[in-house]
Each structure stands twice: as C-alpha cells, then as structure tokens.
N, C-alpha and C positions, 0 to 999 in steps of 0.2 A: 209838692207831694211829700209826704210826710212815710218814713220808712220803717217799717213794724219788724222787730223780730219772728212775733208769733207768727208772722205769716208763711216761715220756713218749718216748723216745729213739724206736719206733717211729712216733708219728704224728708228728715234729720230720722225722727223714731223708726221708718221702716228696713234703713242700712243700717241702724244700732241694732237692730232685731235680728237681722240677718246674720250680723258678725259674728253675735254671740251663738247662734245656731252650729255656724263652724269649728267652732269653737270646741260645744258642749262633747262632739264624740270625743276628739285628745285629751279631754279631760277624763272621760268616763274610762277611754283605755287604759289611762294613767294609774286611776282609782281601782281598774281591776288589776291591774300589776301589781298596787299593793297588797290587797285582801289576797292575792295567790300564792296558797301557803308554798307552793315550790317554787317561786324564786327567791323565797326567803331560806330557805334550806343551807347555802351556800352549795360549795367543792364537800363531795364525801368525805368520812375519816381517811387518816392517811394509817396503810396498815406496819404497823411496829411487832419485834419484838423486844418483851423485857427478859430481867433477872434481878431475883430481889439482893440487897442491901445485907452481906454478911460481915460479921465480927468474928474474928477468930484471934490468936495468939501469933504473932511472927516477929520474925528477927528484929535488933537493928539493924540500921544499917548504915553508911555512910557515903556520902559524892564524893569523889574526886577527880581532880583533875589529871589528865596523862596527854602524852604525845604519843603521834603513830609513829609507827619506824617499819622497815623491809622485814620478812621473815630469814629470809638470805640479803646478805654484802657481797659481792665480788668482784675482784679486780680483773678483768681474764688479761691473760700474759701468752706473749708466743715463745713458745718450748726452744724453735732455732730463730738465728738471725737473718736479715734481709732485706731490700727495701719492700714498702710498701706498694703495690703495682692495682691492688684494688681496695674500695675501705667502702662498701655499700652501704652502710649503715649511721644513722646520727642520733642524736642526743634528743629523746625523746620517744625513738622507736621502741614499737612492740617486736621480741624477735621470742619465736619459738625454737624448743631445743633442737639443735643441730642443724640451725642455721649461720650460714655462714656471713660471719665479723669481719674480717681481713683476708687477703691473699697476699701473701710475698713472693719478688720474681724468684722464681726455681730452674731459671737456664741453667748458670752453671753446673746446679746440682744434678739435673737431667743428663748434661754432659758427664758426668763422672758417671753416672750409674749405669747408662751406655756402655764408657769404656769397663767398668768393673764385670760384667757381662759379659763382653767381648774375652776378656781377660780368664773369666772362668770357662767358657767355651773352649778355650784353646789348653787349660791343663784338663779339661774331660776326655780330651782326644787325646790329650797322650798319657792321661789315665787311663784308657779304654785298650793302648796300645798296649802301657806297662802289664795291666791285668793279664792280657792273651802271653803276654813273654811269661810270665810266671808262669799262668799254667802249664805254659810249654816244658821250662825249666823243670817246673815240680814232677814232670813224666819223665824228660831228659834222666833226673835227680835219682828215680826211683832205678834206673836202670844203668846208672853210674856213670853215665855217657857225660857230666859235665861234672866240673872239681867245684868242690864246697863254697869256694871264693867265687865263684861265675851267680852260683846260685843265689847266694846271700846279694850279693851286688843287686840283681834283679828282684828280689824283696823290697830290699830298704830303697830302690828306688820307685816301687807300686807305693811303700806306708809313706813317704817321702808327697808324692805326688796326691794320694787320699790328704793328708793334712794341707795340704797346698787347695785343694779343691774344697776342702771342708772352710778355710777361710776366706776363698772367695764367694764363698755362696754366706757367712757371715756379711762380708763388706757391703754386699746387694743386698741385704735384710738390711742394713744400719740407714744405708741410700735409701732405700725406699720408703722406711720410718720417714724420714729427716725429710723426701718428699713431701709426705702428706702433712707434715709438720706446719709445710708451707701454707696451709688454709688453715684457720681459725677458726672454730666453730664454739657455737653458744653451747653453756656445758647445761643450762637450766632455762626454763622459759622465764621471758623477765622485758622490763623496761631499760632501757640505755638511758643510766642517768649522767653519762660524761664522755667525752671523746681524749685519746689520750695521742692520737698519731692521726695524719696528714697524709695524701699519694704521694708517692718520690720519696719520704723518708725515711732513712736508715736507720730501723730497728733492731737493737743488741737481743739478742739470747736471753728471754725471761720477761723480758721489757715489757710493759701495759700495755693492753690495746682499748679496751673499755673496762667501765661498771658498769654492773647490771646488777636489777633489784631484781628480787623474785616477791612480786606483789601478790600471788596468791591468795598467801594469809600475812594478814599485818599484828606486828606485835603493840600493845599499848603499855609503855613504861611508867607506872607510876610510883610518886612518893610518897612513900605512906609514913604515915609521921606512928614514932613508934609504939603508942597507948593504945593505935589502931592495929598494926602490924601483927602484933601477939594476939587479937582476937579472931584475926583473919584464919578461916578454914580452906586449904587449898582443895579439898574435893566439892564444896559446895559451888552449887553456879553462883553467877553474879551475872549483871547488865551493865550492858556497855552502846554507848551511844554518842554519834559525832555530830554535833547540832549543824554541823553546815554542810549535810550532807540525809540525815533523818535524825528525826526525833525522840523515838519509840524505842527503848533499849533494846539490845540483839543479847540472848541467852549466850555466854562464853563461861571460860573456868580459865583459872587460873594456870598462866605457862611457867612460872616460876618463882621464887619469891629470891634473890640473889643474898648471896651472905654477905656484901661489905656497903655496909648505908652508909649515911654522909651523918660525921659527928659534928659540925658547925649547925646541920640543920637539925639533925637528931630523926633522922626518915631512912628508912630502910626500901631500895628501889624493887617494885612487884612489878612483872608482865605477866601481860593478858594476853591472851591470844583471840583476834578474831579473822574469819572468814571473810573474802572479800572475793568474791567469785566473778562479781563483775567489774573488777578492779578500778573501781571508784575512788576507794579509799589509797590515799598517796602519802607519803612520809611528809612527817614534822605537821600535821593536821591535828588541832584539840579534839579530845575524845574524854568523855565522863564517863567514870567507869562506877559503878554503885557495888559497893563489898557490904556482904552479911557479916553480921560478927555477933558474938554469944549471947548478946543481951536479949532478954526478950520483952513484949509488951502490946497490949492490948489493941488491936485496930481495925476500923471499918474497910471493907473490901468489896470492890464492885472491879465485872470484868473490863478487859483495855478496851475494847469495841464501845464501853459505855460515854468513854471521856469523848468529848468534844472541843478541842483547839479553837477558842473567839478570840482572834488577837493574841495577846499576850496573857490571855484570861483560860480557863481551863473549867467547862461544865460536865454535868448531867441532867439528863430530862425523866425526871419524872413523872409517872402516870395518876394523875389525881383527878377521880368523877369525870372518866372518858379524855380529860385532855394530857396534853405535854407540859410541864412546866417546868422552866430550866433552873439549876440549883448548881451556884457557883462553887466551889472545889476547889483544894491544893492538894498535888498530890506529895506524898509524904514515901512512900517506897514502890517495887515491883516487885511483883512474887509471883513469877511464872505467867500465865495467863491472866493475873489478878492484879488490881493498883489498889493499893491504900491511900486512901482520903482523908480530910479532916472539911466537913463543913456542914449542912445543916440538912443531914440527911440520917434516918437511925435504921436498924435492921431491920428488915423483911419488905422495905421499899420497894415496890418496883421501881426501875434504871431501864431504860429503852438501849437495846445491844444492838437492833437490827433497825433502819429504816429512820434511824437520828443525824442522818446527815443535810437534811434538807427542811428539818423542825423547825416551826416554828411557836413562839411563847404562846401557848396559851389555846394551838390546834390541835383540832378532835382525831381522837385518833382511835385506832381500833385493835387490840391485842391478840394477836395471833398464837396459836401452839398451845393454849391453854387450853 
C-alpha cells in the first residue's frame, strides 16, 4: 500500500485556520494599543520653577583654606585642695553651665566650720552679757554710783568682745567659701575635651580638673597670604564651608584679622567666626572660607537652588521648547543667595530653582508662577 501525503492536507488546513483565528484578536489588541494616541502620551510634565540667567558686576574673590578651633579654651582649676571623692564626668562629655565636674572630700573642712560656729555662739552670749553690764554701768555712771575705772573696764570689754564676734562670724564666711569651693562646677557650656585627675587623688590648690571647649561658635583660622590680606574688607560677609560636614557655604564675617603673620610664610593669620548651633562642627576640621576683595569683574549669576551636585560635576537645567536640558557649570563665587558660573549658559535663560531635583535630560516639564 502505497502512503500519500495529500491524503492528510484536509484535516492539516482546518487546525492552521483555527490557530490563526486565535490569534487574530491579540494582534488586533496590540494594533489598537498602538494607534491609541493616549498611551503614547507618556507621564505628564513635571512642574518646575525657573529664574532667568543674570550678568551683573561682583567681587573677586578668593578660596582658602583654614582650620576650626573652640570659641572658648579652658582649663577649669579647683580654687582649694583635696582629694577627689567624685569626678562624674569624662572626656567627650556634653556638660552644661553649672554642672558639676569634681567634688573633693570636705570632712575635715565641715569639721572646722562646726567648731568655728560653736566658737562664735559662745562669745554672742557673753557679748549679749557684756552689752547688759554696760548698760547697767552707763546708768550706774550717770548717777556716780561707780568710779570711772569700773566703767571704762566694762566698755573695753563689750568693744573687746564685738571684735572677737565680728571675727568669728569672718572665719564661718571663709569655711563656708572654702566649703563650696569643694564642688567644681562648669563655668560655660561645653564639651570635655581632657581629663586631668582620677577618684582618691590629691588635688593642690589651683590644680586642673578638665578642658572644656565651648563649641557654640567655632572660630576658622586662616592664612592669608599677604597680596590678599590687604584687600580683605573685615565688614563685608564672606562664605565659609566644611566639605566633610556640608557643602553650600554659610554667610559669616570676619572675627578678626590678628597683627603678627608668619614672616618665613609671608600670611597674615584671619578668623572667622562661624555658628555651630548644632555642634557638629569640632576643632582641627578643614573649612574653606571664600574672602571678597576689591577687585571687580563681570559675571553670570543664577540662584543656589538652581545648581545641581552630579558626582563630582556641578549642573543646571534649562527650560528649552517645554523640556529640561541640563548644562554643566563651575561655579566660580557666592554672593549671597546668588552663584556665579562660567559654562554655556547666557542671560535671561531660564534655570529651573524649584522641582530640579528629580530632572531628568530631556523631561517635559511645565513652568509654574509665570
């Protein structure tokens, strides 16, 4: 028996027909998903605001580098001697004023001031006694009933006994100084950046007990080498910024410009002073301080909300025929609210200030406040 292809061809075409039937509608949905102009649309614009691209005249100005340092040093010291019997405090603590650093034992001294006490108590009462004899005397006196010698004796022993009582009530003010002496307290709010004594040991009259910084405000020392120093204006602000802590300079002015520079380097040493409220900022920290000086010269200005930190790179987004496009930047100064630029951006640009944090190249966007 001889075996034919053709003989299957009719039950082959009617499952090829069928297939294709199931087929046809996922295709046809496919085809309308693309003719439907809304899911070609995308994600709405994102909405931004700008601020256009200003040229104006400003300073120069120049970087440098400084160190942070305490606004207060202090060594605190105890006024009397003693051992140490408490020392709650260590080397990194936060202590606020009039917290107490050390206590040294004060038996002894409790004991003296007892007796000194005791000691005046008992010329009061015969101060108290002397007083009543005089009077007596001084009426005795007026009616001649006692001789001049009886009288004067009973005087000089009431002024006798007043001075005696006027220097015990001295010696009890000195004790009870020298008591309180015995606790230590913080004269400033600050960090504990040392310990200088131990419990049990015998501390002399003056002797250290801690350092303590007062981080508050932190000074920035820097050396300004001397071509710069002389164009330095101490009422002008200036920026100042600690890259391992934020980036963005903080508005400060100058704390002092000191009169003895270093003649080997030829810098004359400036502090700054900056605020440190949330006492972040710690001594011996880099800090870049930016000084204005008298020069002047021509430059493009767009505000600090405009720049955008990529990396180690530094943009702005501008708005061109509804989108973002971003336009890389160096910035070149600060001036108040304002950064000066240099890159391929000319005035009256819009710069997106509001809603460029999540930009992307080349997304629609849609400008708001106009």
């Amino acid at each position: 028996m001889i075996h034919c292809p053709c003989l299957q061809r009719p039950t082959f075409i009617p499952l090829f027909i069928a297939f294709l039937l199931l087929l046809l509608p996922n295709a046809m949905a496919q085809e309308g998903k693309k003719a439907d102009p809304k899911t070609q649309q995308g994600p709405p614009p994102s909405p931004v605001q700008v601020a256009p691209v200003e040229e104006r005249m400003v300073s120069d100005q120049v970087a440098l580098i400084g160190t942070t340092e305490a606004i207060r040093t202090s060594t605190v010291a105890a006024e009397v001697a003693g051992i140490v019997e408490e020392f709650p405090v260590k080397a990194g603590d936060f202590v606020e004023k009039g917290d107490l650093l050390a206590r040294l034992r004060d038996t002894e001294l409790r004991l003296r001031l007892n007796g000194a006490v005791a000691a005046r108590d008992q010329v009061k009462a015969e101060l108290e006694n002397a007083e009543m004899e005089l009077k007596r005397y001084s009426e005795l006196k007026k009616s001649e009933s006692v001789s001049q010698s009886q009288y004067d004796k009973t005087r000089f022993t009431h002024r006798a006994l007043t001075s005696s009582y006027q220097q015990r009530e001295v010696e009890i003010e000195r004790l009870r100084y020298e008591l309180g002496q015995k606790k230590v307290f913080a004269p400033f709010a600050g960090f504990v950046s040392a310990e200088h004594i131990q419990v049990g040991e015998w501390l002399a009259a003056g002797g250290p007990v801690v350092t303590l910084l007062d981080l508050s405000t932190v000074l920035v020392t820097v050396d300004v080498p001397g071509r710069y120093a002389v164009q330095i204006d101490p009422k002008s602000p200036l920026g100042v910024r600690v890259p391992s802590l934020f980036t963005e300079p903080r508005e400060s002015s100058v704390y002092a410009i000191l009169p003895e520079g270093n003649s080997d380097a030829r810098t004359i040493p400036v502090q700054v002073r900056l605020d440190n409220e949330k006492k972040r900022i710690r001594t011996g920290m880099e800090a870049v301080v930016t000084f204005p000086l008298k020069g002047k010269r021509r430059a493009l200005l767009v505000p600090k909300d405009a720049i955008v930190t990529a990396g180690a790179n530094r943009m702005v987004y501008v708005v061109a025929e509804g989108k973002a496009l971003p336009v890389t930047v160096e910035v070149s100064g600060y001036y108040g609210s304002s950064v000066a630029v240099a890159g391929s951006l000319r005035p009256g640009v819009p710069v997106v200030v509001r809603g460029n944090e999540r930009l992307r190249p080349g997304q629609p966007v849609m400008v708001q406040g106009e």
